[in-house]
N, C-alpha and C positions, 0 to 999 in steps of 0.2 A: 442457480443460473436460470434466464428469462429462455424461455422456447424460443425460437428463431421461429421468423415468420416464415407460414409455405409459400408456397408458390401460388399468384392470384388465380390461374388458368386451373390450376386444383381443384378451386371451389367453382368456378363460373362454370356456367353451362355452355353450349356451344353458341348461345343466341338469349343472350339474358336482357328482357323488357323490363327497363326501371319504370318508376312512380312517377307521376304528374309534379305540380306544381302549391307542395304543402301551405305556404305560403298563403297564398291566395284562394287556395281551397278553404284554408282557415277565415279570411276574411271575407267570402260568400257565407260562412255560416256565422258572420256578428263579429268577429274579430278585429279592433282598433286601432291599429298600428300606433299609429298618435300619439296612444295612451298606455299600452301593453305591449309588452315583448309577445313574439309570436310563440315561444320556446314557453314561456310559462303560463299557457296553457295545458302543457302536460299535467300542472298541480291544478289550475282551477278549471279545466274543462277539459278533463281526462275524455269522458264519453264523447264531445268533438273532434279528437283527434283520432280515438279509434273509429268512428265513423267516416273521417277520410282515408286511414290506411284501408279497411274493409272495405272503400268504393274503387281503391287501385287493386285493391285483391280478385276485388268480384269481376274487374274491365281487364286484370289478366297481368297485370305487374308479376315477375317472378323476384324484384327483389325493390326492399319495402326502405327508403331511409328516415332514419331515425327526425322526429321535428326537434334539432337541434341545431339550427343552420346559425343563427343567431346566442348560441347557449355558452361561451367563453365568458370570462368572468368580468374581460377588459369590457365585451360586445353589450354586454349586461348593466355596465356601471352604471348609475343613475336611472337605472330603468323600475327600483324600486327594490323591496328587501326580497331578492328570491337567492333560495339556499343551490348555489351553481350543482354542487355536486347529485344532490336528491331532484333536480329540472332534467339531468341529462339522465340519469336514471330510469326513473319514470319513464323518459320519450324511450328507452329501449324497451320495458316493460310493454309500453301499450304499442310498440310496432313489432315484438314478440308476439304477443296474445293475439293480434290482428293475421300475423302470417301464417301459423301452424307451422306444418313440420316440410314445408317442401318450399316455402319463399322465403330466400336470402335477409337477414336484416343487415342492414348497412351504416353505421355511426358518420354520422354528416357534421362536418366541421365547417365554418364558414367563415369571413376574414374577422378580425379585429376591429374595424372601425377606425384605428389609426392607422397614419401613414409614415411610412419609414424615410430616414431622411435621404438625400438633402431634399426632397419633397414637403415633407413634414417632421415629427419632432418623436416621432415615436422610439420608446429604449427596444433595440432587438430582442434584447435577453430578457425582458418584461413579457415581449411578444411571445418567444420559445415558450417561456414558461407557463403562460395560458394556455397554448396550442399542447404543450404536455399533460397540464392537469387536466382539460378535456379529454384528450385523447385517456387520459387514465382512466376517467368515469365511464366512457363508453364501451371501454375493454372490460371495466369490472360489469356492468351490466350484461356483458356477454353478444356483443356483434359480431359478426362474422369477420368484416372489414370495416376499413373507414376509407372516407371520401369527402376529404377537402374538396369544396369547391368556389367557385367564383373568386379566385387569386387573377388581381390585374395588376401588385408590383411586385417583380422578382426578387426584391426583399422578406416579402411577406411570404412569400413562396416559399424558402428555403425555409427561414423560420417557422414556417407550421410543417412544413414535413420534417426536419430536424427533432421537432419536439413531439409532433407524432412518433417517432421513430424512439427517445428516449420515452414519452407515456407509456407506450403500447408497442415494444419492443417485438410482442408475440403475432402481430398483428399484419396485413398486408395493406399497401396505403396508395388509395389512388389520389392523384392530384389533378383539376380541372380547372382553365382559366375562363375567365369570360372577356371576350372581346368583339371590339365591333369591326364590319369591311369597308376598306372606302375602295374603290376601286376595285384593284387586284391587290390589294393590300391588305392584310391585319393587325388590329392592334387593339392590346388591350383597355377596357375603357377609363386607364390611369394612361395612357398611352404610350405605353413599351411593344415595340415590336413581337409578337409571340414567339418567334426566334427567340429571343432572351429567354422567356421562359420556358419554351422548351429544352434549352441548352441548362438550366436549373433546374430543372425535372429529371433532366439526364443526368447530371452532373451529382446528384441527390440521391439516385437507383430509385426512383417512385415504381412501386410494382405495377403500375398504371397510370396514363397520361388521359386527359380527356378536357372538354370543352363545353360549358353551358353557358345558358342565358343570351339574353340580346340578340341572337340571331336566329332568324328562321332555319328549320332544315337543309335547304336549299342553299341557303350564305354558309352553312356551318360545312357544306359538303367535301369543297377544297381543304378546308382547314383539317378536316377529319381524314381528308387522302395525304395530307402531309405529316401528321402524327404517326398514323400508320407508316408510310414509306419512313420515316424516322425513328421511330422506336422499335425494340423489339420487346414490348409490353404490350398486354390488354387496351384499346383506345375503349372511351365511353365520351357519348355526348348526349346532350339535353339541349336541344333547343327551346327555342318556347312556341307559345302558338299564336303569340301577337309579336313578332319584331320587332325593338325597338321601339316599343309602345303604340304600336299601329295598329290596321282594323286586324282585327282575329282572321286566322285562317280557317277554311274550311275541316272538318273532321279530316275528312279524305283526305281531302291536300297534304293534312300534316301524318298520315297515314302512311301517302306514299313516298314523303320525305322521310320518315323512319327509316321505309324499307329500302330507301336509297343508301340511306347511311349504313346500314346493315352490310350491303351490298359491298360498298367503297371497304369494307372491310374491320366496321364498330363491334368489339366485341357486348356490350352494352347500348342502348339507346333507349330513352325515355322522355321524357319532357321539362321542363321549367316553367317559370313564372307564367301562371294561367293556363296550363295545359290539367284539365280536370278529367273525369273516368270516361267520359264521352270520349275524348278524343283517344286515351289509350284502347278504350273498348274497337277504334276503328283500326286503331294500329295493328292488334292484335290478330284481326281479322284480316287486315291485307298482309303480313303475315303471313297466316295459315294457307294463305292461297298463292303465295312463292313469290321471291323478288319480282315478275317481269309479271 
């Protein structure tokens, strides 16, 4: 019989600072998107990749996610011969080696690339079963948790925490949407209202609910005080440090929008797409010197 997963508040700390933005840290050191997945770089530029988990280590991340955001086998198709199971491996290994013995490692799922219908044509049960064999590898490498992230259709939702849930049975699973604000509104950037998918997160028991990309700290703050007042699980968010593809924020800025998040009540906060050790390095430090 599989362990039953603990409880996420077990492991987390009372103020746990995630990692920047692997992604893009990968592509400041030479990385193609164009032409290469960003996931297999684990096999052929293993040294790259420890060099950005060790620059979230050295700026103060206490919990490191795995470069597997991209690493399912649908997300992979045509991206060239990589062996799925020995790519998500590997990104456990070298964000192991990178953390030591006091920073969380965290197996990072990210969508499918297809879309569920009547949107698009995607088979669900195709879907589950990526999202399971992933989640299987990450667990045999040995991560603490995992953490789907960037789900914008409530389809896609259920089925990777579903198949999360059958991979990695033993396992705690946090789920994170991304979406953008127009107003006083949310929505994710397949544009479902994030009500839906928080009512699929709940509806799911996700040991954790949370929020990245596409929005600033400051846009993510409501959204983060409504997760909170709505769940009673762990919130985690990641904003980024450009908006919506806009000018980069300041270090500090996006400093004090951590520690606002913190605040509003984010058991977790870190950054997204373009947020590099600079900007954790500041977080960390506003931080240390208390919310106000």
């Amino acid at each position: 019989m599989s362990a039953a997963a603990p409880d996420l508040r077990s492991i987390l700390p009372k103020q746990l600072l995630l990692d920047g933005g692997f992604g893009t840290s990968l592509m400041e050191r030479g990385l193609d998107v164009t032409t290469e997945a960003t996931a297999s770089w684990n096999l052929t530029h293993p040294e790259d990749v420890l060099a950005v988990h060790r620059s979230f280590v050295s700026a103060g991340a206490g919990g490191l996610q795995t470069n597997t955001f991209g690493a399912n086998r649908l997300a992979l198709a045509g991206r060239g011969a990589i062996d799925v199971r020995e790519c998500n491996l590997a990104a456990v290994r070298l964000a192991r080696e990178s953390a030591g013995e006091n920073v969380l490692v965290i197996g990072c799922i990210g969508p499918t690339t297809q879309i569920p219908p009547p949107q698009g044509e995607a088979n669900l049960i195709d879907l589950e079963e990526a999202f399971a064999e992933q989640a299987s590898f990450l667990a045999d490498g040995g991560v603490d948790f995992l953490h789907i992230e960037t789900m914008a259709h409530p389809k896609e939702m259920r089925a990777a925490l579903r198949g999360a849930r059958e991979g990695a049975p033993e396992l705690a699973v946090v789920v994170s949407m991304s979406a953008r604000r127009t107003a006083d509104r949310y929505k994710t950037t397949q544009g479902f209202a994030v009500e839906s998918m928080l009512k699929v997160g709940l509806e799911e028991q996700a040991d954790g609910l949370g929020a990245n990309c596409m929005l600033s700290p400051a846009d993510m703050l409501d959204l983060t005080k409504m997760l909170v007042a709505e769940s009673d699980v762990p919130v985690f968010a990641q904003p980024t440090i450009a908006p919506d593809g806009g000018a980069p924020l300041y270090p500090d800025e996006f400093a004090d929008g951590v520690a606002a998040l913190f605040e509003a009540g984010a058991s977790a906060v870190g950054g997204c797409c373009g947020t590099g050790a600079k900007d954790l390095d500041s977080a960390r430090r506003r931080l240390d010197r208390g919310y106000r």
